[in-house]
ROKOLMAR-746871 format. One record per residue: residue number from 1; residue in one letter; chain; x, y, z of N, C-alpha, C in turn. Coordinates in steps of 0.2 Angstrom, whole numbers, padded with zeros to 4 digits. Example, Ala and Ser with C-alpha at 12.3 -4.5 7.8 and 13.67 -1.06 7.14 Angstrom:
<sites>
nr: 1	rest: A	kette: A	n.c1: 0066	n.c2: -0028	n.c3: 0039	ca.c1: 0062	ca.c2: -0022	ca.c3: 0039	c.c1: 0066	c.c2: -0016	c.c3: 0039 $
nr: 2	rest: S	kette: A	n.c1: 0064	n.c2: -0011	n.c3: 0035	ca.c1: 0068	ca.c2: -0005	ca.c3: 0036	c.c1: 0064	c.c2: 0000	c.c3: 0039 $
</sites>
This chain:
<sites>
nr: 1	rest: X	kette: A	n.c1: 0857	n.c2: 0852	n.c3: 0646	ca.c1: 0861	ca.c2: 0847	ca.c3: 0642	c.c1: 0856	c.c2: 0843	c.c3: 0638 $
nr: 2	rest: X	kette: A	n.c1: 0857	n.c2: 0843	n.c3: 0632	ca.c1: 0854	ca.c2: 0836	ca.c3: 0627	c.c1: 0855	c.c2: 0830	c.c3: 0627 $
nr: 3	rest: X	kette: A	n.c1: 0849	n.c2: 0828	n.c3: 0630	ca.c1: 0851	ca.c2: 0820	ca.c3: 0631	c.c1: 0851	c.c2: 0815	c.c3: 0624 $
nr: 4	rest: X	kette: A	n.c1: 0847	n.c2: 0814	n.c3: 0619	ca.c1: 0849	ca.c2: 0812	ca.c3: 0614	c.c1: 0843	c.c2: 0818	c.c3: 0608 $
nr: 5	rest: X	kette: A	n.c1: 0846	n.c2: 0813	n.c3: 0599	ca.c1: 0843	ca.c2: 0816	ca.c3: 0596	c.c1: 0840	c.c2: 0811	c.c3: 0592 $
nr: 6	rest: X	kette: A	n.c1: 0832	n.c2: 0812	n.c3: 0590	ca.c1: 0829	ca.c2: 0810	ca.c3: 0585	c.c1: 0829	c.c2: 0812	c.c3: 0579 $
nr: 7	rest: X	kette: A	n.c1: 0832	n.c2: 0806	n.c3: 0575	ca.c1: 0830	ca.c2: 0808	ca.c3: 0566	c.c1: 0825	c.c2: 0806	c.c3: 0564 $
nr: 8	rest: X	kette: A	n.c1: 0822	n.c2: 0809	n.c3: 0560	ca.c1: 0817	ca.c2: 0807	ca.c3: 0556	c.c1: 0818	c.c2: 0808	c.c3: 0548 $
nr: 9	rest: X	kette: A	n.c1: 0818	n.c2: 0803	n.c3: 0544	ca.c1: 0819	ca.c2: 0803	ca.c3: 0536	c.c1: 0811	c.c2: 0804	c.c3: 0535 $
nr: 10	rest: X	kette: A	n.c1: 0812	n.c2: 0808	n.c3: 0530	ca.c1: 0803	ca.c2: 0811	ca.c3: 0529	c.c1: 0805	c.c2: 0812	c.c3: 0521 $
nr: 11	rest: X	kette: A	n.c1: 0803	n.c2: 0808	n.c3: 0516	ca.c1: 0800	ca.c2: 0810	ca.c3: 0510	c.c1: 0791	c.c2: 0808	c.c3: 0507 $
nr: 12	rest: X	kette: A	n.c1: 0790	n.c2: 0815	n.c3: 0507	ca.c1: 0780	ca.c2: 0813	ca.c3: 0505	c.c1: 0779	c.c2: 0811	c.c3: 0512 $
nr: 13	rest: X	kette: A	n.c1: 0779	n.c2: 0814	n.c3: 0516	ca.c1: 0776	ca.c2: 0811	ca.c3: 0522	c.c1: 0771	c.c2: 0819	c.c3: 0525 $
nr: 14	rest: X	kette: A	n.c1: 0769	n.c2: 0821	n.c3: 0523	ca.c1: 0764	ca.c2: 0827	ca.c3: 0525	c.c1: 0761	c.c2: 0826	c.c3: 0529 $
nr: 15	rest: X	kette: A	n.c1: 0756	n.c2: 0819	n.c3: 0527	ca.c1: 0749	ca.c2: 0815	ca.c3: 0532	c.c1: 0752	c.c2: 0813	c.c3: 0537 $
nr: 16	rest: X	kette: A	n.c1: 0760	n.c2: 0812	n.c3: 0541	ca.c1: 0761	ca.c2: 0810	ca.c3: 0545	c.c1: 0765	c.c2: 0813	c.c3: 0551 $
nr: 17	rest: X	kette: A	n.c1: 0770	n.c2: 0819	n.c3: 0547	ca.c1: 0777	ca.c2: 0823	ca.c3: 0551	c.c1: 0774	c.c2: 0826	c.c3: 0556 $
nr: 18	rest: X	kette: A	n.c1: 0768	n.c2: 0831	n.c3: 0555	ca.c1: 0765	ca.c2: 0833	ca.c3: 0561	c.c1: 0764	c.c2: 0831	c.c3: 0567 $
nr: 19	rest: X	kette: A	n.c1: 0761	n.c2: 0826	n.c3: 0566	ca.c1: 0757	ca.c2: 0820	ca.c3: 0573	c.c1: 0761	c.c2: 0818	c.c3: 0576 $
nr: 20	rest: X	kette: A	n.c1: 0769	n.c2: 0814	n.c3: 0573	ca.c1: 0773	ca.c2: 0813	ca.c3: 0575	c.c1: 0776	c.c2: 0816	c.c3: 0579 $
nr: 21	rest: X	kette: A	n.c1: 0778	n.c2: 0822	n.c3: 0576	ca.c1: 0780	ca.c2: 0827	ca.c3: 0581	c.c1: 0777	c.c2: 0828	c.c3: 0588 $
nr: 22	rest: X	kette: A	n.c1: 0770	n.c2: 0830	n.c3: 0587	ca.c1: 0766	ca.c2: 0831	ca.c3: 0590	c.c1: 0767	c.c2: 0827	c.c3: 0597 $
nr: 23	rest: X	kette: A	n.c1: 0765	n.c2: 0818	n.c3: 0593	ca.c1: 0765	ca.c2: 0814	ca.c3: 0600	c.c1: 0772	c.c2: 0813	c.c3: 0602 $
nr: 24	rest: X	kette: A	n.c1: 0779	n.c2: 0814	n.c3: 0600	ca.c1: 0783	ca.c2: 0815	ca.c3: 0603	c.c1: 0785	c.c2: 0821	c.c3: 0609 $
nr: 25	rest: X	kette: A	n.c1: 0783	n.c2: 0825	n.c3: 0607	ca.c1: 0782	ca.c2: 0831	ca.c3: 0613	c.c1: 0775	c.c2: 0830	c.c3: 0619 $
nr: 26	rest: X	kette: A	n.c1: 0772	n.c2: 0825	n.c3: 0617	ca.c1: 0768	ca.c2: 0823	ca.c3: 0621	c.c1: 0771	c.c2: 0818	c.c3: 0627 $
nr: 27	rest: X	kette: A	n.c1: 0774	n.c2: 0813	n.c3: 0623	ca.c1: 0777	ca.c2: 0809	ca.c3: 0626	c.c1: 0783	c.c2: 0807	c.c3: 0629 $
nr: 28	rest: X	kette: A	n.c1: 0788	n.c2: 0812	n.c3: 0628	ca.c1: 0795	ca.c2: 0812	ca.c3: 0629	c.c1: 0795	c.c2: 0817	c.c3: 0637 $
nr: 29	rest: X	kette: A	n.c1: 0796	n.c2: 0814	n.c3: 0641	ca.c1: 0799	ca.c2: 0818	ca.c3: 0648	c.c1: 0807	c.c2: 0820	c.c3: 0650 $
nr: 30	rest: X	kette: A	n.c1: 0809	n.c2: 0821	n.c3: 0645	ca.c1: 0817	ca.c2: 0824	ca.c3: 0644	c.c1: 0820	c.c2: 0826	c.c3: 0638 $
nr: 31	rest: X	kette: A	n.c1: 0824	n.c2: 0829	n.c3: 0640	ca.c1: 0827	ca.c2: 0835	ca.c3: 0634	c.c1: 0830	c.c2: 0831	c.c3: 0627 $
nr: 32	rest: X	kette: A	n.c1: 0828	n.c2: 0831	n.c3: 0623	ca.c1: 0829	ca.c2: 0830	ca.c3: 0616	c.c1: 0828	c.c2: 0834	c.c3: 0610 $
nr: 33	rest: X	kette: A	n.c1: 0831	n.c2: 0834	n.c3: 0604	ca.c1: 0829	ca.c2: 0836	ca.c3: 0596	c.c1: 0828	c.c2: 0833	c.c3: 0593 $
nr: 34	rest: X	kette: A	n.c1: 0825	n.c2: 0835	n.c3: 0587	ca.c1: 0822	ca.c2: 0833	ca.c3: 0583	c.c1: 0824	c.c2: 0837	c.c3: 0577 $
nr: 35	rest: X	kette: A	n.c1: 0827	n.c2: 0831	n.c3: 0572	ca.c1: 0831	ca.c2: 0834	ca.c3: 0566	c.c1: 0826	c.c2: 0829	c.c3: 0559 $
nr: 36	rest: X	kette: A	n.c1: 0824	n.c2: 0834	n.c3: 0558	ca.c1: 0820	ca.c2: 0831	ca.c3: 0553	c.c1: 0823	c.c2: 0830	c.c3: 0544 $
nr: 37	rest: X	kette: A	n.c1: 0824	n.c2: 0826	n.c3: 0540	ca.c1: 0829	ca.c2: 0823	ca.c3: 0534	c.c1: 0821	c.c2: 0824	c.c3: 0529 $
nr: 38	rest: X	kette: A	n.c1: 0821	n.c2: 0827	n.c3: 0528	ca.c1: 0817	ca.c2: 0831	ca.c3: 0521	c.c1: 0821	c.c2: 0828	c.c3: 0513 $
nr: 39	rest: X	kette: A	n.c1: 0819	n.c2: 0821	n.c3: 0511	ca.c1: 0822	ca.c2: 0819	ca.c3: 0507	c.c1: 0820	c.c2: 0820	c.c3: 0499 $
nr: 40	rest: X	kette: A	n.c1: 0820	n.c2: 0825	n.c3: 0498	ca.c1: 0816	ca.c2: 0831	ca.c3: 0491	c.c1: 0809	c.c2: 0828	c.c3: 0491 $
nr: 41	rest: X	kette: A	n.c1: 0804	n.c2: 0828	n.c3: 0495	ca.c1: 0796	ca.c2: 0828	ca.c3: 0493	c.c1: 0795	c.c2: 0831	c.c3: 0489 $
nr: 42	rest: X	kette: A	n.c1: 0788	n.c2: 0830	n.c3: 0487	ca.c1: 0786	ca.c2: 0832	ca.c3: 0481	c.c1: 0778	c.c2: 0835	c.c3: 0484 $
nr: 43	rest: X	kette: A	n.c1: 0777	n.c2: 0836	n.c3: 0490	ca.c1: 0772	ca.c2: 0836	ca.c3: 0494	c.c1: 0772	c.c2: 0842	c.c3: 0497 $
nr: 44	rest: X	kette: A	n.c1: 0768	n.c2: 0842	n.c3: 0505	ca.c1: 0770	ca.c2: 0848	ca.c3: 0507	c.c1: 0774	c.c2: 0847	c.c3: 0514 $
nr: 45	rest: X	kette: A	n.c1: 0777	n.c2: 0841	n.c3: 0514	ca.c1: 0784	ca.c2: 0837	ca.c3: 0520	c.c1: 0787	c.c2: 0845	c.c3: 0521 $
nr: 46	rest: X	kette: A	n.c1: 0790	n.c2: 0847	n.c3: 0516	ca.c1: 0794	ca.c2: 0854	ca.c3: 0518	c.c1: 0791	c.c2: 0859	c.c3: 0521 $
nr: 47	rest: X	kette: A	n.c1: 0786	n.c2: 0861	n.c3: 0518	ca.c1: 0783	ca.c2: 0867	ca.c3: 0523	c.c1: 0782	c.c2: 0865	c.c3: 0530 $
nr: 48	rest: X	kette: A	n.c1: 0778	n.c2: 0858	n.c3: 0531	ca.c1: 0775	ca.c2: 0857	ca.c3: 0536	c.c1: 0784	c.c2: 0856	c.c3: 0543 $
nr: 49	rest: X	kette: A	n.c1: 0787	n.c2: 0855	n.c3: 0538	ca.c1: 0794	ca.c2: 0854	ca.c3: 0543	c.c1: 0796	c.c2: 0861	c.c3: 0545 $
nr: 50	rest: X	kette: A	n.c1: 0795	n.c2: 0867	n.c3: 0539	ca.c1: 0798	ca.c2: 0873	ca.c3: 0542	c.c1: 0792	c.c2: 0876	c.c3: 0547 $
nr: 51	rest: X	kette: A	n.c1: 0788	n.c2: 0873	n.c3: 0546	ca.c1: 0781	ca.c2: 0878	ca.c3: 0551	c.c1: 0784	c.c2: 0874	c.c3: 0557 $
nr: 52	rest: X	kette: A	n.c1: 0785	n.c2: 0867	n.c3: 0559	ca.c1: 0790	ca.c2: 0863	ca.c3: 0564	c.c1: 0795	c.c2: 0865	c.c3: 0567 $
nr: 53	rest: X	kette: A	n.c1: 0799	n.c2: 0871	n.c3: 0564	ca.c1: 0806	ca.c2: 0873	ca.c3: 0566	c.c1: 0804	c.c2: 0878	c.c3: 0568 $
nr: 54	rest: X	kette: A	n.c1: 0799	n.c2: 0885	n.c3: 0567	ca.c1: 0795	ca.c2: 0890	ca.c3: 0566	c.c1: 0793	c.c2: 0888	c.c3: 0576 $
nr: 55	rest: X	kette: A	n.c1: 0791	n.c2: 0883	n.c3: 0577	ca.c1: 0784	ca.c2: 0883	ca.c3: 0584	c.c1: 0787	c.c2: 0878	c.c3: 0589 $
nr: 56	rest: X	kette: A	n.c1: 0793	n.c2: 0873	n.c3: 0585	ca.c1: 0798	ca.c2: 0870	ca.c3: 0593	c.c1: 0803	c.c2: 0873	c.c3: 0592 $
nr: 57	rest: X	kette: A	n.c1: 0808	n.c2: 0875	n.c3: 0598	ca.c1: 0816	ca.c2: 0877	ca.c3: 0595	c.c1: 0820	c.c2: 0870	c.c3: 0595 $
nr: 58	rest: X	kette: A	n.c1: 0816	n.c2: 0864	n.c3: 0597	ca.c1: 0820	ca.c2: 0859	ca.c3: 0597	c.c1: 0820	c.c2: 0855	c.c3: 0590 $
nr: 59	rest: X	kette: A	n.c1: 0816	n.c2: 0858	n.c3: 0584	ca.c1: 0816	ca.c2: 0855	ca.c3: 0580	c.c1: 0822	c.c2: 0857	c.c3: 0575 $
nr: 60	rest: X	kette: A	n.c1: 0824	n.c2: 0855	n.c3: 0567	ca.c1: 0827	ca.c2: 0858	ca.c3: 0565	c.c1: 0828	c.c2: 0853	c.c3: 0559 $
nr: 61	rest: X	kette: A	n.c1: 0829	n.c2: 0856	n.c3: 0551	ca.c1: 0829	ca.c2: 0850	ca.c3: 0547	c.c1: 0833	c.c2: 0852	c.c3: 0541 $
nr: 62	rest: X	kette: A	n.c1: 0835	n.c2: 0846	n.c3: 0539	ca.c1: 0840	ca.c2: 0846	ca.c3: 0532	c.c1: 0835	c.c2: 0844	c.c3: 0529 $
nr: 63	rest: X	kette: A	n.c1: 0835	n.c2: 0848	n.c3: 0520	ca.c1: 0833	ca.c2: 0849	ca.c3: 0516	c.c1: 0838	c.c2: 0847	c.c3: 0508 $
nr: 64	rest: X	kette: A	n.c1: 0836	n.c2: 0841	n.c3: 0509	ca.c1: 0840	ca.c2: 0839	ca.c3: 0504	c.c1: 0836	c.c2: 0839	c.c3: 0495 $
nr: 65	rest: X	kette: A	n.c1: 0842	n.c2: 0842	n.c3: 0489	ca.c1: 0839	ca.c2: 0843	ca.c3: 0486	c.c1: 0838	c.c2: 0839	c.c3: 0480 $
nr: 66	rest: X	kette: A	n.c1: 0840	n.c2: 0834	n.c3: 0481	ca.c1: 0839	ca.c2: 0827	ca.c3: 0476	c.c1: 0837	c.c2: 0822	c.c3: 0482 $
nr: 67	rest: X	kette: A	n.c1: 0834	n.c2: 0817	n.c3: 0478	ca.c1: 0830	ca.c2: 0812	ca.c3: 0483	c.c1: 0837	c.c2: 0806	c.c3: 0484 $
nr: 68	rest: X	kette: A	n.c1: 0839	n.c2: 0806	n.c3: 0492	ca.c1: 0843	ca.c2: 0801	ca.c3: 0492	c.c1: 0843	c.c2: 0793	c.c3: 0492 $
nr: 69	rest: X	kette: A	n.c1: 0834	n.c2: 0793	n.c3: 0494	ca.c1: 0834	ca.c2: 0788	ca.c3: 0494	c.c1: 0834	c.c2: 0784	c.c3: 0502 $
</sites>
């Protein structure tokens, strides 16, 4: 059962998305997701996010394709 979900709004955030991820699966001692909000970067946020969804099954992310803001 999933206990809660983490969002993350990520526009232009390359140098960061990974590590985050990272220390949250370092840190978290119970079942949760990670839904990541890809707000049209201009970087490489999107790749590093599908390579993210690709290596946790708990990841997973909307790609939005105008910048919401």
């Amino acid at each position: 059962m999933l206990e809660i979900s983490i969002i993350i709004p990520a526009h232009n955030e390359e140098d960061n998305l990974l590590e985050v991820v990272k220390k949250l699966g370092e840190t978290l001692k119970f079942e949760y997701q990670i839904i990541i909000i890809n707000d049209h970067s201009t970087d490489a946020t999107k790749q590093i996010g599908e390579f993210l969804k690709k290596e946790y099954s708990n990841v997973s992310m909307v790609d939005n394709v105008t910048n919401k803001g």
